[in-house]
N, CA and C atoms as an extended XYZ file, in Angstrom:
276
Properties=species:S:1:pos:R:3:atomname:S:1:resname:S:1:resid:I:1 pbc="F F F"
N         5.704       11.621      -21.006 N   UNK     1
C         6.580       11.284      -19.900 CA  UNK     1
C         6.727        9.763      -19.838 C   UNK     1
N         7.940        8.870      -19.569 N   UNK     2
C         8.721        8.145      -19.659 CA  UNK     2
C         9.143        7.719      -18.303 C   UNK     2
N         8.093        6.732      -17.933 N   UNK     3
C         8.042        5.697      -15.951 CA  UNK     3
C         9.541        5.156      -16.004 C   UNK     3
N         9.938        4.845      -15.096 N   UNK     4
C        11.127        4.246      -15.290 CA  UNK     4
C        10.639        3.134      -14.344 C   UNK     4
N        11.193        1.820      -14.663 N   UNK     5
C        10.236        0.341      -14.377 CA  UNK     5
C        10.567        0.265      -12.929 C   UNK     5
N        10.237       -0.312      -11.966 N   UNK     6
C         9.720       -0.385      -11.101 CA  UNK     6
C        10.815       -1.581      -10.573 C   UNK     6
N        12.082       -1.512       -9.507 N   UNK     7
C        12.516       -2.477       -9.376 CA  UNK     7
C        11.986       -3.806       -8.472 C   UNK     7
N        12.701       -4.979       -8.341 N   UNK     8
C        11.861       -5.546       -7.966 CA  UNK     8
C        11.661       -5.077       -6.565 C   UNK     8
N        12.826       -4.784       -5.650 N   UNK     9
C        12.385       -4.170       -4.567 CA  UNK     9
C        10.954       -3.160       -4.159 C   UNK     9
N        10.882       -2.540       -4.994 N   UNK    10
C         9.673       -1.457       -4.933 CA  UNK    10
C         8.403       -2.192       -5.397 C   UNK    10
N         8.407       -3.392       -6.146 N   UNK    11
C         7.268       -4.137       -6.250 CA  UNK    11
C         6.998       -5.158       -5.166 C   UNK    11
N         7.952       -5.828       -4.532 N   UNK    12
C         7.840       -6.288       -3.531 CA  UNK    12
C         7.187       -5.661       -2.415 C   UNK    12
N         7.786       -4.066       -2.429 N   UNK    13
C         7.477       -3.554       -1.004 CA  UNK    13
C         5.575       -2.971       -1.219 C   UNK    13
N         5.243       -2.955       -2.707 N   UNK    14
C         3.810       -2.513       -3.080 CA  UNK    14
C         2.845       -3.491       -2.850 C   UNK    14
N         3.459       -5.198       -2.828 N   UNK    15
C         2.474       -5.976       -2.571 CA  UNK    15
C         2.723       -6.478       -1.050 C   UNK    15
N         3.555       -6.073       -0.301 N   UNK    16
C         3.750       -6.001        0.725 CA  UNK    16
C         2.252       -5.285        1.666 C   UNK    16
N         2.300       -3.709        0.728 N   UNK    17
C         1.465       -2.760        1.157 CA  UNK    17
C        -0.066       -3.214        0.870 C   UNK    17
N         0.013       -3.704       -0.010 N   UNK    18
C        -1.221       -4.368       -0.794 CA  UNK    18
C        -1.563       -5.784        0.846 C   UNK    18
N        -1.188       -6.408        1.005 N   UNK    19
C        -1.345       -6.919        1.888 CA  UNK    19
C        -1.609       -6.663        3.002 C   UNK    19
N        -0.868       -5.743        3.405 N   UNK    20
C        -1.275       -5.041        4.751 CA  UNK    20
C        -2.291       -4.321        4.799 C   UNK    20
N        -2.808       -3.682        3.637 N   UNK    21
C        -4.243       -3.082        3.597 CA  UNK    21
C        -5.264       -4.310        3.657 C   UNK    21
N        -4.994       -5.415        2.622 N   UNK    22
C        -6.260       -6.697        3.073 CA  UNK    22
C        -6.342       -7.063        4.266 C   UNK    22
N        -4.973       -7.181        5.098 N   UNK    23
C        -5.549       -7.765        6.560 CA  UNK    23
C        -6.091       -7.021        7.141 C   UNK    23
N        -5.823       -5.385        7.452 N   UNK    24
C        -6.463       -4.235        7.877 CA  UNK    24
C        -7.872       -3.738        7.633 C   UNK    24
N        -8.480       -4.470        6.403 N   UNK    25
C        -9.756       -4.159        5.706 CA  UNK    25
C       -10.675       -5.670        6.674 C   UNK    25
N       -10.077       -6.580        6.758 N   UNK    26
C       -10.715       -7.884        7.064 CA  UNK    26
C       -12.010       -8.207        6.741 C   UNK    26
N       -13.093       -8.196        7.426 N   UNK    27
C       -14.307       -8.757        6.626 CA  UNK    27
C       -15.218       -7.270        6.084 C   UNK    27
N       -14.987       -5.968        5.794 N   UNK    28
C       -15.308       -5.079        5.648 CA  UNK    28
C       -15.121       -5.053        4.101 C   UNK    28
N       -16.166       -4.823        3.400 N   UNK    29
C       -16.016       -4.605        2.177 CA  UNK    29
C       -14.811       -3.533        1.245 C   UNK    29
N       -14.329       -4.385        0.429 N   UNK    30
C       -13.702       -3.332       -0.353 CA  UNK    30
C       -13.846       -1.963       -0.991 C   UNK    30
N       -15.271       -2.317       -1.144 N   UNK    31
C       -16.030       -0.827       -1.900 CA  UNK    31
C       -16.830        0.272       -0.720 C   UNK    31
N       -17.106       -0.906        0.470 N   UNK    32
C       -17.108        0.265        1.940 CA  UNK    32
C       -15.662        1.154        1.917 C   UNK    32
N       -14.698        0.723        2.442 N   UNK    33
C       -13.213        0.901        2.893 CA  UNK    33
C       -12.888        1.614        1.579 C   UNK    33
N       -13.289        1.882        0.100 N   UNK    34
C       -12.855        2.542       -0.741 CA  UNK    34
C       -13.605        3.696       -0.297 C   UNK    34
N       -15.133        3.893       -0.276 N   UNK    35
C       -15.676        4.607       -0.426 CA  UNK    35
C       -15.452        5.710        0.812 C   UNK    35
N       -14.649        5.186        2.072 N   UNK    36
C       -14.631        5.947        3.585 CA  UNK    36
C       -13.029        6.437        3.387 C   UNK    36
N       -12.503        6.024        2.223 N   UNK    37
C       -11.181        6.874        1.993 CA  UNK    37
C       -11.302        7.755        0.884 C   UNK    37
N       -12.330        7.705        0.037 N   UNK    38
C       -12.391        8.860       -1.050 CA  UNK    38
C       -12.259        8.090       -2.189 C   UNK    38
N       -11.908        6.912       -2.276 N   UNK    39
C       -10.999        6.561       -3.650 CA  UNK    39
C       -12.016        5.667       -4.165 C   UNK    39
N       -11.517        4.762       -5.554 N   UNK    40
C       -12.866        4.055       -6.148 CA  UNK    40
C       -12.290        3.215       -5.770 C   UNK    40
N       -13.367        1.900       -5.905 N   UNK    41
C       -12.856        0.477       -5.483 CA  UNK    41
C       -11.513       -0.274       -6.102 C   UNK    41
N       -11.755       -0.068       -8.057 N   UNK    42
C       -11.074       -0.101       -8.749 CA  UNK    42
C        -9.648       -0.015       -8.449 C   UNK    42
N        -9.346        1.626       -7.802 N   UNK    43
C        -8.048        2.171       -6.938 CA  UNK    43
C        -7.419        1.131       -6.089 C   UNK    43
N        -8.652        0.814       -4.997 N   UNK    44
C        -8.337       -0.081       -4.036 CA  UNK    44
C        -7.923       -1.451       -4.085 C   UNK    44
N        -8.460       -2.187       -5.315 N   UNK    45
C        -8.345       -3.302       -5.659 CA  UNK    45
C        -6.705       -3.274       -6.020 C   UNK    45
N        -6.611       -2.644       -7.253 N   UNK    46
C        -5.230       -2.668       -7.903 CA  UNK    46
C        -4.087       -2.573       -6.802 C   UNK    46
N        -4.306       -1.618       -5.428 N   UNK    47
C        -3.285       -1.462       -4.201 CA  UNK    47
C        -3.024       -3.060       -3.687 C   UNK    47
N        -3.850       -3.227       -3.117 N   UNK    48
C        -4.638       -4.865       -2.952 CA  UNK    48
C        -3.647       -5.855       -3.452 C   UNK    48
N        -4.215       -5.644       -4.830 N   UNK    49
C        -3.328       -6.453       -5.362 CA  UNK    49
C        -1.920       -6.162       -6.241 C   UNK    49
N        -1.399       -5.330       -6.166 N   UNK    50
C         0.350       -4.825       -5.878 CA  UNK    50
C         0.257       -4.645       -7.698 C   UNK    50
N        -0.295       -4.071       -8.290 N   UNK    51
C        -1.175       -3.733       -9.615 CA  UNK    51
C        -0.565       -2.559       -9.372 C   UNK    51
N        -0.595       -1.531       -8.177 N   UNK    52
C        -0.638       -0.293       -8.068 CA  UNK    52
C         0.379       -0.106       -6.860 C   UNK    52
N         1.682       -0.621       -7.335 N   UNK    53
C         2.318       -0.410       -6.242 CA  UNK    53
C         3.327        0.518       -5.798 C   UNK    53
N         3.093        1.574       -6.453 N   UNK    54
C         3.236        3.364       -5.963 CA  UNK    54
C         1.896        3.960       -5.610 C   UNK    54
N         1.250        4.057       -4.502 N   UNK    55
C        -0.065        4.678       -5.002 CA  UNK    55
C         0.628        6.391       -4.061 C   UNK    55
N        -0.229        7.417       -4.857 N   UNK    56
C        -0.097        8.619       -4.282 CA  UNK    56
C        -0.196        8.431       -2.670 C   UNK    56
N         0.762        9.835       -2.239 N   UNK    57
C         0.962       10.152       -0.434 CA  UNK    57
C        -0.746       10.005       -0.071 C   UNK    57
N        -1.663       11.197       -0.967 N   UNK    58
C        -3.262       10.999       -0.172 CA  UNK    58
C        -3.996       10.270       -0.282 C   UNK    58
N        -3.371        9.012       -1.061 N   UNK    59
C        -4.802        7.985       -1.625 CA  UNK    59
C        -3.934        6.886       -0.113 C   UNK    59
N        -2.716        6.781       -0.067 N   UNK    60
C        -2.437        5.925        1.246 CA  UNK    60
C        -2.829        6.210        2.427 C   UNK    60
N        -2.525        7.742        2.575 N   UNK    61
C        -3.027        8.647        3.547 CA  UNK    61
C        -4.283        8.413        3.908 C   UNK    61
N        -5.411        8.756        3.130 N   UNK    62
C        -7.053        8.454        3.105 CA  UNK    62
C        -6.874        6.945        3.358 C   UNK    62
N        -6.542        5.389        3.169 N   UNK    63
C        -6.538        4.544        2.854 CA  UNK    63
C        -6.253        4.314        4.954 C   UNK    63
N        -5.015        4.358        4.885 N   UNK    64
C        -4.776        4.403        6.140 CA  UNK    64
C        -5.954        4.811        7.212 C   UNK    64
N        -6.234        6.083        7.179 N   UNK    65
C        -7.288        6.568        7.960 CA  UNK    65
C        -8.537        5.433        7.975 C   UNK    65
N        -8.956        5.589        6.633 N   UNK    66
C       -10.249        4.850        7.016 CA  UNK    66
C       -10.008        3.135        7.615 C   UNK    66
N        -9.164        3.117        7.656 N   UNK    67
C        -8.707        1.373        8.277 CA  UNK    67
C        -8.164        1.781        9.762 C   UNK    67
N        -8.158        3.041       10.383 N   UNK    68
C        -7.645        3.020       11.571 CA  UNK    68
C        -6.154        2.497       11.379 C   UNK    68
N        -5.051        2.636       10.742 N   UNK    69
C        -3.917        2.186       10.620 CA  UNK    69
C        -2.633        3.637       10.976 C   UNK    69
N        -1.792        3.712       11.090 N   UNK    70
C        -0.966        4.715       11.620 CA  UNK    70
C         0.022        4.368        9.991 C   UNK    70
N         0.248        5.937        9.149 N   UNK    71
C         1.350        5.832        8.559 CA  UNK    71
C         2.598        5.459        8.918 C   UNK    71
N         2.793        6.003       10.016 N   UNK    72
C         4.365        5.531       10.378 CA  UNK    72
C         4.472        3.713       10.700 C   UNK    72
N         3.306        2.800       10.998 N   UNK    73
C         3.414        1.835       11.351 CA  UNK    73
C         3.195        1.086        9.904 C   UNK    73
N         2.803        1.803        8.906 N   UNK    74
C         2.698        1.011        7.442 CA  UNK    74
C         4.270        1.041        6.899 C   UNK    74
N         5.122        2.156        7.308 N   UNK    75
C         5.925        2.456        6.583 CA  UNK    75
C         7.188        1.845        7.379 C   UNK    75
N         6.860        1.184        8.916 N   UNK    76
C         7.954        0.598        9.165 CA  UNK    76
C         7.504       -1.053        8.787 C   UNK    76
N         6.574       -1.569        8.252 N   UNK    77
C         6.348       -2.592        8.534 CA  UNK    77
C         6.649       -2.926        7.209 C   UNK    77
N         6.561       -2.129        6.003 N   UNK    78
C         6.816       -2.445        4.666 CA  UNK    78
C         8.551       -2.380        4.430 C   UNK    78
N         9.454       -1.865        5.342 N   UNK    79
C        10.538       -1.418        5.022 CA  UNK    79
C        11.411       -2.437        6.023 C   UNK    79
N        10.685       -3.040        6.797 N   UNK    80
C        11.272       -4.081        7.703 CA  UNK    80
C        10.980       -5.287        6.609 C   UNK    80
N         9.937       -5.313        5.376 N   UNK    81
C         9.359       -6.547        4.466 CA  UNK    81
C        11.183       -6.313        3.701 C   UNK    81
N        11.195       -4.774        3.436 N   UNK    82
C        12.519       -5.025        2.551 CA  UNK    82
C        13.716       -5.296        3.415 C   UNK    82
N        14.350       -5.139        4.625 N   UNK    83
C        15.451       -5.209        4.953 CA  UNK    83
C        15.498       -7.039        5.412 C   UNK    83
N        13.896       -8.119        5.698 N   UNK    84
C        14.045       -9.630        4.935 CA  UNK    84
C        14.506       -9.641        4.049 C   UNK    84
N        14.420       -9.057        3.544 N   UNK    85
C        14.355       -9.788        1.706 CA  UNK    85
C        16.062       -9.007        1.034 C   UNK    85
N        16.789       -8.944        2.231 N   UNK    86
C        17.967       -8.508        1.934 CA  UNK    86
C        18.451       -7.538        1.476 C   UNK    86
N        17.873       -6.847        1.218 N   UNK    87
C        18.214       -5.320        0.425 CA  UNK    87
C        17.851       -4.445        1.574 C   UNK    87
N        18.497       -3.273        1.671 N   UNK    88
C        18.690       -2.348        2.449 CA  UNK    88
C        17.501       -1.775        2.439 C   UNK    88
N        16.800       -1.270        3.331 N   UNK    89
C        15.511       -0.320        3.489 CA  UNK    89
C        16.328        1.678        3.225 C   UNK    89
N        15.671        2.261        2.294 N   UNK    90
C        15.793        3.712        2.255 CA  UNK    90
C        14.709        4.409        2.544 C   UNK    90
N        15.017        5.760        3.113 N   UNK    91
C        13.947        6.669        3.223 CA  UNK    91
C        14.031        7.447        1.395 C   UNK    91
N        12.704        7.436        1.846 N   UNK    92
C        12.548        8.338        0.175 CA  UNK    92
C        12.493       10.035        0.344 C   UNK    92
């Protein structure tokens, strides 16, 4: 199977997400906050740092939870990052 590349919009909006998980994590370890969502640190890092900027619905899902964060407030705050940056925000 054959990714189709990642525009810049959708990389923007991954290190967007990647960001909003570091401020949300704040002085709490990375490998705590991995380990209270299920996922490896490794996972977490790459989100982090926009490395991994599609991550699956349950690894955000779990990710979210253990940071006390609301999906719907990740998903307006990343889609308000794209409608700055001039390009239209879509639902997927």
């Amino acid at each position: 199977m054959v990714r189709v590349p990642l525009s810049p919009q959708e990389r923007r909006r991954g290190q967007r997400f990647g960001a909003l998980l570091r401020e949300a994590r704040g002085d709490r370890s990375m490998v705590d906050v991995a380990a209270a969502a299920g996922v490896s640190a490794e996972t977490l890092r790459k989100i982090e740092t926009g490395r991994a900027p599609t991550p699956a619905f349950f690894t955000v899902a779990a990710l979210a939870h253990a940071l006390g964060l609301s999906l719907d407030g990740l998903a307006v705050a990343c889609a308000e990052e794209d409608a700055e940056g001039g390009e239209q925000a879509t639902a997927a």
